[in-house]
C-alpha positions, 0 to 999 in steps of 0.5 A: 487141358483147356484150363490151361489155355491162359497160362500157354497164351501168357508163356507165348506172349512172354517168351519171344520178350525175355528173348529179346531183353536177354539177346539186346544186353547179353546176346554178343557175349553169349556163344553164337551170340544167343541165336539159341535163346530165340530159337528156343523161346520161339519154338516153345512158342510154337509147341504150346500153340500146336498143343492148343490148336490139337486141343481145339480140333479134338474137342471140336468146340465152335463156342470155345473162348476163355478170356482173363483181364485185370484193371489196368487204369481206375480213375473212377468214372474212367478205367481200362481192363487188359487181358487175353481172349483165347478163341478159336480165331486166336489159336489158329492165329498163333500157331501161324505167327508161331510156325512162321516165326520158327522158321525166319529164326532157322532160316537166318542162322544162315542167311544172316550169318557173319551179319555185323549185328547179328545178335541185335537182329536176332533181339528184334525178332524176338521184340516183333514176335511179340508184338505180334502175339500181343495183337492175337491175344488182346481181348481190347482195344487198347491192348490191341492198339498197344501191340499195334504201334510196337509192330510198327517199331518192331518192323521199323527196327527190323526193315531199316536193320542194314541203316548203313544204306540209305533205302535201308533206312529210308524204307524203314522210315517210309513204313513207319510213317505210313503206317501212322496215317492208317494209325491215326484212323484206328485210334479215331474209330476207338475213341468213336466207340468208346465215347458210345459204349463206355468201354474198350473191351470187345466184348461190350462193344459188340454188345453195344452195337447189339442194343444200338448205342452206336449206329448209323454214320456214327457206326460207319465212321468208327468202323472205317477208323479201324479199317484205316488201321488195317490199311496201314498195317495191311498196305491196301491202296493208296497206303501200299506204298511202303510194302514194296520199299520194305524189302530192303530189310533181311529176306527173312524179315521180308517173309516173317513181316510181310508175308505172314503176320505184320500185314495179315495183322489188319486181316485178322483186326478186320476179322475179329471186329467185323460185327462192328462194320455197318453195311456201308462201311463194308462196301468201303472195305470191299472196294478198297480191298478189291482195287488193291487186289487188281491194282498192285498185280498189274504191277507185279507183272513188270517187276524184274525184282523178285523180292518186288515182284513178291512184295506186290503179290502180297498187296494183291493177295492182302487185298483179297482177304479185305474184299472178302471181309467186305463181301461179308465172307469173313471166313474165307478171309481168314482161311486165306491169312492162313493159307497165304501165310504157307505159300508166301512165306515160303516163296520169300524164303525160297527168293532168299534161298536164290539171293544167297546163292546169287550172292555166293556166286557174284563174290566169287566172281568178284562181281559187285555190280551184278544185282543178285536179286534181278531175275534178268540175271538169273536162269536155269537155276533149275537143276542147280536149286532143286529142292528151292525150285520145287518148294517156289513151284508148289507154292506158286501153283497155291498162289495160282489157285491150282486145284489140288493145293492150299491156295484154290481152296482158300481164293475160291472161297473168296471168289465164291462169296465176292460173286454172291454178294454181286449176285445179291447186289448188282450194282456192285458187279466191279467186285468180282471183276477185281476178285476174278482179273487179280487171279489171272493176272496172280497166275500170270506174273507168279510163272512168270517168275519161276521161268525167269528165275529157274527155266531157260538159258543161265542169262550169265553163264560165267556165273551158273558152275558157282550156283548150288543149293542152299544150306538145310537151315534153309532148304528145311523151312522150304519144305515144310511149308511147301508141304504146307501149301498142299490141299490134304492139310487143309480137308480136315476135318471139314472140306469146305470152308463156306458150307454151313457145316464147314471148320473155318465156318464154325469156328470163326463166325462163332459169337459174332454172328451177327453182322449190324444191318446185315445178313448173320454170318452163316446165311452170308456163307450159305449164299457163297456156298451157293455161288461156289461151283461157277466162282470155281470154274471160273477161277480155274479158266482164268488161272489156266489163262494166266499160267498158260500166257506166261508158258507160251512168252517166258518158257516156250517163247511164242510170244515176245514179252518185249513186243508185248512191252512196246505194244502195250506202250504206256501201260507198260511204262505206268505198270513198270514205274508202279505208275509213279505213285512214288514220284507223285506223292512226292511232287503233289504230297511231300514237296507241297508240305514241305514247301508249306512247312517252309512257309509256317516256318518262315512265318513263325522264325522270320516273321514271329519270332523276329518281329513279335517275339524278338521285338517285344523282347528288344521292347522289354529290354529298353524297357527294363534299360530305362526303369533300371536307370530311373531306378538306380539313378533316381531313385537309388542315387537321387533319392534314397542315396541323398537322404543318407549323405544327408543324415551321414552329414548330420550325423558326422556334424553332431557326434563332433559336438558330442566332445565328452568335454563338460566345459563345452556342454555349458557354453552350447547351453548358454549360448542357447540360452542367449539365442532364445533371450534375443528371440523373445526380445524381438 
């Protein structure tokens, strides 16, 4: 079955395309506008992907990896390869892509249906899932970058797909432009590389390294070039700023982007390059990663948005994942894109599933004002969503890091590897705190959210009768990931995924084991594995603290959250406000440019253009006015016209003496002839 690897990796990359070539010019006239046709592609997708990772865990091969590429461009002492890596990394990569990917399609035959360009949003995810695919299997970096900015359209496209409203397409150009900044970084940091090793593949840029073609601070800035990438695709601080704006695209778009693959593509770019990451920029990495991760959850806790409240989980989460590769705990990373991927999609579909009732309910009750997504107006949803309340509450105990689901396992690895590596280097002691105080405060604002959203009083009576649950379009993609989000899926065929003998372990470390100036990957496990059971402990206190503070204020009401807001006075404003980075940028970034872009503009329309370029051209034409006059009157007119009048009047004066008349010719001869006598006379 493994030789067919290549051919399945071709079929997933190229059918969400066809899809999306046949939905943008056939889709309406198609019945049910196509949504078929991107169902099925998709899902064929995901078939071939299980069939693959089925094949991987059977012949349990840590060093499986087939790779195919053909010339793109040859200009002789220049050329670009193209072509797929297949992997362990990349089959555990499709099938999260693919799975999810299935399940935004299913989910929106209902939640968008009636949609004024359903066919079109239908085209796009088929476009973006591509894309996505295209960034798993690239065995290069070109290729990689290629699919790159095509996420970057697709999530344009799809975040702005409702453009009528204003911060639909706002945000959509937020995230576009935002990202570029990250993007500008990346292509640095490959032509860093390229100018050293002669080449885009991975594979001879990790054997150039090897053999030191690059190193030292040459090394270092590559690799913090391509970390900027992943801080642009992956909203780390302080490019985490479109993210939550993003959310004004479908709730679908919300769980299939930025939950599960756009964002985790620059988790997965780390991972696949980590070898390239010199020791100082992994502490780059690291405390980026492990700011993020606090910074956006104190953010989270005052959100009143529940699509918000996910959107800034998602960047503390994503920051997680980027403090582990930055600890050297790779591994536990790209467990966690996995595991994250179950529960944070889910929770989006299952904010989804709660919208769509809300919107259902506000219709019939004429009500246009109400915001559908405000967890303010919702309440005792409980008995009315229940499969929607227990698919949110599992989820959220994973994200919590409850023991006995997804999420524990994956955040304590995470945990564990960030308190080895402050155990190794104290120094570095903050990360951990970052790691330990995300966790409590993820537990925190996560129940905090299902007791506004599902437990306590309706806070609109008159608009709890009109709340039911949602269609199994999506109840469906709600329950199969919630089952996905338990522990037993995650136990096979190894438990742990930091001990030397772990699946995740094996199967991702191997071939870049290596890490330049570091420790090899397995000893960096090997210290985490160590450090595992007090990272444990610690992780469950803190997730009890957090999950109890938030029962004791929003639930049994002990505590007052509004007290709590007045005591805690500013940092509650900042928090409330995302501590006006927003306003901030635009008073001390966005107003200054464009005040500086008036001034260049000025300089070069008012200044250049009238003065310089206009005046040398008014100059030219006075110019040409007075060379043209000298010209047509001097010399045209003066000269040239006046030797022809005079040879006109010769002419015309000779041919009057040409008569044909004999008689005439005789007496001009003599008359010649006694001018010449009388000449010679004197």
């Amino acid at each position: 079955m493994e030789q067919y690897f290549i051919q399945f990796s071709l079929l997933i990359l190229l059918l969400p395309l066809a899809a999306f070539a046949v939905q943008i010019f056939f889709g309406k006239r198609l019945p049910r506008q196509g949504d078929w046709v991107s169902i099925g592609a998709v899902g064929f997708t995901l078939v071939l992907s299980l069939i693959m990772f089925a094949t991987m865990l059977s012949s349990y091969d840590s060093g499986f990896s087939k790779e195919a590429s053909f010339t793109w461009i040859d200009m002789g002492s220049f050329s670009i390869e193209l072509g797929f890596l297949v992997d362990n990394i990349t089959i555990i990569m499709l099938v999260v892509v693919a799975l999810i990917s299935t399940c935004t399609h299913i989910f929106s035959l209902e939640y968008m249906a009636g949609d004024i360009r359903y066919s079109r949003y239908f085209a796009y995810l088929g476009l973006f899932t591509f894309s996505m695919n295209g960034i798993v299997l690239a065995n290069n970096l070109i290729s990689m970058y290629m699919s790159w900015e095509l996420v970057g359209v697709s999530s344009y496209l799809l975040i702005g797909h409702w453009f009528e409203k204003d911060t639909a397409a706002n945000a959509g150009k937020k995230a576009f432009l935002t990202n570029r900044i990250g993007d500008i970084g990346f292509f640095i940091g490959i032509m860093l590389l390229y100018t050293a090793v002669g080449s885009f593949m991975f594979s001879d840029i990790f054997k150039g390294v090897a053999v030191g073609k690059i190193s030292g601070t040459m090394l270092t800035l590559a690799g913090v070039g391509l970390f900027m990438g992943a801080m642009g695709k992956s909203s780390q601080f302080p490019l985490h700023i479109w993210l939550p704006d993003a959310m004004e695209g479908p709730t679908p778009v919300s769980a299939l982007m930025h939950a599960a693959t756009m964002v985790a593509a620059g988790v997965y770019m780390s991972v696949r390059v980590f070898p390239l990451f010199s020791p100082d920029a992994l502490l780059v990495v690291a405390y980026v990663g492990g700011f993020t991760a606090l910074f956006a959850a104190s953010i989270a806790v005052t959100q009143t948005d529940i699509k918000k409240v996910l959107a800034y989980s998602t960047v503390s989460q994503l920051g997680y994942m980027i403090l582990a590769v930055g600890t050297g705990v790779y591994t536990a990373a790209f467990f966690h894109l996995l595991t994250h991927a179950m529960f944070k999609a889910n929770l989006f579909y299952g904010s989804g599933s709660v919208i769509h009732a809300m919107h259902h309910a506000l219709h019939n009750k004429h009500d246009h004002n109400t915001d559908p997504q405000d967890m303010r107006n919702m309440g005792g949803f409980k008995e009315k969503m229940p499969v929607t309340y227990w698919a949110m509450l599992i989820s959220t105990l994973a994200i919590a890091g409850v023991p006995l689901f997804s999420g524990f396992l994956s955040k304590d690895a995470i945990l564990a590897g960030t308190l080895a590596f402050a155990q190794n280097h104290p120094t570095h002691f903050l990360l951990p705190i970052f790691g330990f105080g995300a966790a409590a405060l993820t537990a925190f604002y996560m129940f905090r959210l299902i007791f506004l959203t599902f437990h306590g009083a309706p806070q609109i009576p008159d608009l709890i009768d009109d709340i039911h649950e949602s269609p199994k379009q999506m109840t469906g993609p709600l329950v199969l990931l919630s089952s996905l989000s338990i522990f037993v899926f995650y136990t096979l065929p190894y438990i742990n995924p930091l001990s030397d003998h772990g699946w995740f372990t094996d199967l991702v470390v191997a071939g870049n084991s290596f890490v330049p100036g570091n420790m090899p990957a397995y000893e960096i496990a090997n210290h985490a594995y160590h450090a595992h059971h007090t990272a444990m402990y610690i992780s469950i206190a803190v997730a009890f603290f957090g999950i109890t503070l938030a029962t004791l204020m929003y639930l049994r009401k002990v505590f007052s959250a509004e007290n709590w807001a007045k005591n805690f006075g500013k940092l509650y404003d900042w928090s409330r406000n995302k501590y006006y980075f927003d306003e901030h940028y635009d008073r001390f970034l966005y107003k200054p440019f464009f005040r500086l872009a008036n001034k260049v503009a000025w300089l070069d329309w008012d200044l250049y253009d009238k003065y310089f370029i206009n005046g040398f051209g008014r100059v030219t034409d006075w110019l040409s006015r007075v060379t043209g006059r000298f010209d047509f009157e001097g010399i045209d007119q003066g000269l040239v016209d006046s030797a022809g009048r005079i040879i006109n009047y010769l002419g015309g004066t000779f041919r009057e003496l040409q008569t044909g008349r004999l008689q005439n010719y005789l007496l001009y001869v003599t008359a010649g002839l006694i001018i010449l006598t009388i000449i010679q006379a004197f």
